[in-house]
N, C-alpha and C positions, 0 to 999 in steps of 0.2 A: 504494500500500500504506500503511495508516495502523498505526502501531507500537500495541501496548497495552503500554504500559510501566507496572510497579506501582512508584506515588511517593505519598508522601505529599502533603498537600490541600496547594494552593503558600500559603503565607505572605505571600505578594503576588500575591493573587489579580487583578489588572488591569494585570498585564505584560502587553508588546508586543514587539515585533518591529520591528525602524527599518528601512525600505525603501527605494532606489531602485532602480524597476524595468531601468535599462540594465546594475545588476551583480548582481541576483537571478540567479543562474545556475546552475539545476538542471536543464537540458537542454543535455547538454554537448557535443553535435554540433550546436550554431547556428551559422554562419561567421561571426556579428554581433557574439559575446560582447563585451562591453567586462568587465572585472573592477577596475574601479580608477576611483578618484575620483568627483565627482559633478559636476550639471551637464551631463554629457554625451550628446550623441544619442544614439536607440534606433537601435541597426543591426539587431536580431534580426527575426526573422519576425512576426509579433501573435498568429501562433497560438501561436509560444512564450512569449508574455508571457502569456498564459492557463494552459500547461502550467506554466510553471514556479512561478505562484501556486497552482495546482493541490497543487502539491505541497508546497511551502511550508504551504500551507495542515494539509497533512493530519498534518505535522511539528508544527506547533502545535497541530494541534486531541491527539497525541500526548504530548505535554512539557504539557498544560492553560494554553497560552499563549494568554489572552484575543484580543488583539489582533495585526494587521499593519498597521504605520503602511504605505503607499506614497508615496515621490516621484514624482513623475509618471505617475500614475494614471490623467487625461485625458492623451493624447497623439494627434493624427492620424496618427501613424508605428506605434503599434500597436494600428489597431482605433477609434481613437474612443471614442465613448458604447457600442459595439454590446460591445467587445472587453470592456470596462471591469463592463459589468453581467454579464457572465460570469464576471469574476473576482470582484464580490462577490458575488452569487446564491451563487455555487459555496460560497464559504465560511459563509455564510450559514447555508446548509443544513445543514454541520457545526455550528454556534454557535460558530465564528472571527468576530473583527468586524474588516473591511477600515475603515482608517480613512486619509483620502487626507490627500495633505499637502495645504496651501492657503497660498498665497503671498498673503499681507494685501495688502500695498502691495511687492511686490518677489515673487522667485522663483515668477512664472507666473501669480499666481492660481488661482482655481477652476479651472481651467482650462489645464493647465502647458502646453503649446505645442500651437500649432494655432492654425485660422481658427473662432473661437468668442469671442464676444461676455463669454465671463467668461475671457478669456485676459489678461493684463496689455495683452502688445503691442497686440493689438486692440482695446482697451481705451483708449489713450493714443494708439494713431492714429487713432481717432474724436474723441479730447475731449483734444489735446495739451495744451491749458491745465491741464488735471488732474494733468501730471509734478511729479515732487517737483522743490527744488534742493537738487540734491546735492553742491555745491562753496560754498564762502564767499567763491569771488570773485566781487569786482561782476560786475552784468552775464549773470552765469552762467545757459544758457539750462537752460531743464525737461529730465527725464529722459524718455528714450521707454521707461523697463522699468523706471521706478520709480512708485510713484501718491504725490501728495501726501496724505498722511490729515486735514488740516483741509477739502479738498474735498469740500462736501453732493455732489457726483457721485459722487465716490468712496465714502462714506457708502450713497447708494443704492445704486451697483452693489455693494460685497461683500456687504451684506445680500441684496441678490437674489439673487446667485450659490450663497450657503451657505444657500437656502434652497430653491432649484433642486437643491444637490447632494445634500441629504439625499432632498428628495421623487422624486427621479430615478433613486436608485441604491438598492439594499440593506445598505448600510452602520450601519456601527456607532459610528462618533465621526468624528473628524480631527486634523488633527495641524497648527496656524497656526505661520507662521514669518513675518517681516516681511523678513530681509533681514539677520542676522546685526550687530547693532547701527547698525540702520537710524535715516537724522538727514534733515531736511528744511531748509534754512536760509530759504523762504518769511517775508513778512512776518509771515502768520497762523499760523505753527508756531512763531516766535520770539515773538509777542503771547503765549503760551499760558503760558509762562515764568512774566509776571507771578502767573497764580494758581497758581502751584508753587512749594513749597518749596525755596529757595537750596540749602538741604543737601543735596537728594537727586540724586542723578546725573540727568544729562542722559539717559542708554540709558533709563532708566525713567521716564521723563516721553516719549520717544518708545514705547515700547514701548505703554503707555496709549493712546496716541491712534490706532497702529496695529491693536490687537487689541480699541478698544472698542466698534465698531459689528458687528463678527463674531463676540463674544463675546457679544453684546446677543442679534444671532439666536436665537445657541445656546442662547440660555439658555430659548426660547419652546419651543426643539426638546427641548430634556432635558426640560424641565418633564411633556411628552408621552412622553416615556421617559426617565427615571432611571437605566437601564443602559450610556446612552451614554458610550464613552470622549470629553470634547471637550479637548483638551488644548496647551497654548502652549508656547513655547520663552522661557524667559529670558535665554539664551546665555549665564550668570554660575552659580557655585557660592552657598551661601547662608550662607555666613561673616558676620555683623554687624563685619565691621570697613571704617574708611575705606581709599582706593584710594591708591595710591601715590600716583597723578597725574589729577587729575580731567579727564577726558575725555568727550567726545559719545559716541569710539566706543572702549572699553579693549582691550585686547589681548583676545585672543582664550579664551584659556588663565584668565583671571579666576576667583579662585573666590570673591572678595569682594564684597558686594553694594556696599559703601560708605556702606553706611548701618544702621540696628537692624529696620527699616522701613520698605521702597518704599513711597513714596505708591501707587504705582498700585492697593495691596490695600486703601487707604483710598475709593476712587473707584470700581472698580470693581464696578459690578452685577449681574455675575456672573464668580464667579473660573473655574469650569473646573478641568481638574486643570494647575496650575504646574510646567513639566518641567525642571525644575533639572539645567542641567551638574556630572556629579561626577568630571569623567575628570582634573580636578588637585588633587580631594579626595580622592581615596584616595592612598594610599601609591605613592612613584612606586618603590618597588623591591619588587616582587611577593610576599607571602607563600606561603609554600612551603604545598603539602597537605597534606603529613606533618604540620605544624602544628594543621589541623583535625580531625587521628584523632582523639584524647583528650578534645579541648575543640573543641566547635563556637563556641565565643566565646575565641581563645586572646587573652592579654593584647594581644599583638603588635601586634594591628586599632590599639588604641588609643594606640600611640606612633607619633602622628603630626600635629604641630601645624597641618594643613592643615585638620585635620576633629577639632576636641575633642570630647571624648565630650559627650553632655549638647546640643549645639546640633541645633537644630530651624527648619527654613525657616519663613518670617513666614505663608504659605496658608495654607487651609483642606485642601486636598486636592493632594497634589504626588505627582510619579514623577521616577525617575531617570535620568539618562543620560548612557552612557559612549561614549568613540569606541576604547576599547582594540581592538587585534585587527578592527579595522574595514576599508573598503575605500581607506583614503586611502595611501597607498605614502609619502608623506612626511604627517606630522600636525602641523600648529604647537600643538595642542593636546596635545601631549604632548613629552617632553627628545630622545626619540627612537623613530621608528616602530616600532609592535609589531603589524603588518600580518599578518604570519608567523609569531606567536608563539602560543603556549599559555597563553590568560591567564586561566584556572580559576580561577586563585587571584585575582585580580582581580575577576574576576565573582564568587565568593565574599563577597569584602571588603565590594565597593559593595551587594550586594544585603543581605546584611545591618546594615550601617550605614544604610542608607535604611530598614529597617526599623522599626531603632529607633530613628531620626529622625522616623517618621509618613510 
């Protein structure tokens, strides 16, 4: 059943929806459900992974929610390729756009688990010399589920992979993640150093190197359509101030960039849309509703030195994203989990401060 709810034209017309499909759970007699955290195996049936994007689907195409990011999208536990173009076709067809996650160099690849050549694992057990090092001690051997990103292997394959996935599927963007402040300690990941600026953090000289050969594809593919969501994860808020403690990988919960200006948006040839973390820039003690009867802009949004009025992310094109009310049962990204909570007002806050940030 697809709702006709009467709403005004959204204001952020290329919202989405953040998906992992083992806690999408809109058919509620699966014995499989998982409802919590991520990461974790599909127990459901595959024909429910289709039902329940089905409807998923028909809830957005309801509410004018452009997109459906999915995490593990490619899975051999439900359906494969077969399973997979059934749930974008299906959305498709409404003008919902399925946009899969893609693990850069970390969480799965094109390819999230399975025996498939744009999987990471399989990936790394053909060409182990291609694992990142993910430890700074001597000696430290390659990862087998991580990709080094100075690897011209690694280079070829994501480019083939995200250009397989677009030409393969019915889809509408993607959603790249590297590895939640993914670091390589390789000779040739630390050589790279030299032509970076000392000032700008270490996450964002990684982050470039992981998202610039998938971001290069992308950009051949939008060029051919311009309606595509193709969009990155920063894992960081977009505050211009320096970090407490400079680090490869900063806490989690960061809403600092550390800098005025990631180099990576100086180097980068094509940006994509930049999905900036806002879940420790908004207000951590929730504005009430009652607040937004009178005034849809109440003072209130703006006593909050997490997020001054007036700052603006350093992109060209960026979206927002929160983990409030989300599926993680504990969240380090917030003082304490709102798993269970009612967080209207929340979603209120960020959507409109993202607004009028750009």
């Amino acid at each position: 059943m697809i709702f006709n709810l009467s709403r005004p034209k959204s204001m952020l017309p290329s919202s989405y929806f953040w998906t992992w499909d083992q806690s999408t759970n809109w058919v509620l007699d699966d014995p499989g459900i998982v409802n919590f955290g991520s990461w974790n195996k599909y127990l459901k049936k595959p024909e429910t992974y289709v039902e329940d994007y089905r409807r998923l689907t028909d809830m957005a195409l309801s509410l004018d929610i452009k997109g459906i990011v999915i995490w593990g999208f490619l899975r051999d536990s439900h359906g494969g390729i077969e399973y997979a173009k059934k749930v974008a076709s299906y959305a498709k067809s409404k003008g919902v756009s399925i946009m899969p996650g893609v693990g850069t160099t970390h969480y799965g690849g094109v390819y999230h688990q399975g025996d498939n050549k744009y999987n990471i694992n399989t990936f790394l057990n053909a060409n182990p010399e291609c694992g990142a090092v993910v430890s700074k001690e001597p000696g430290a051997k390659r990862a087998l589920h991580a990709v080094c990103p100075s690897n011209p292997l690694f280079k070829e394959w994501i480019s083939e992979g995200v250009n397989w996935l677009f030409r393969e599927f019915d889809i509408g963007g993607c959603n790249f993640e590297n590895g939640d402040f993914f670091s390589c300690y390789c000779d040739k990941c630390q050589a790279q150093k030299e032509n970076w600026p000392k000032s700008d953090p270490n996450f964002f000289r990684y982050q470039a190197m992981c998202y610039q050969s998938a971001l290069d594809t992308a950009k051949s593919i939008f060029e051919s359509n311009n309606d595509l969501l193709i969009t990155w994860a920063t894992y960081c808020g977009f505050i211009p101030e320096k970090l407490a403690v400079e680090k490869d990988k900063p806490e989690s919960f960061v809403t600092k960039m550390g800098t005025s200006r990631p180099e990576m948006f100086n180097r980068l040839s094509y940006e994509g849309i930049a999905q900036w973390t806002l879940t420790r820039m908004v207000r951590e003690k929730e504005i009430s509703l009652m607040d937004f009867l009178d005034n849809g802009t109440p003072d209130i949004i703006y006593d909050n030195p997490s997020w001054l009025k007036g700052i603006t992310p350093p992109s060209k094109r960026s979206t927002g994203f929160v983990h409030q009310g989300s599926q993680w049962d504990y969240s380090p990204w917030e003082s304490k989990s709102t798993r269970y909570s009612l967080i209207l007002g929340r979603i209120k806050e960020a959507c409109l401060r993202a607004y009028e940030s750009g």
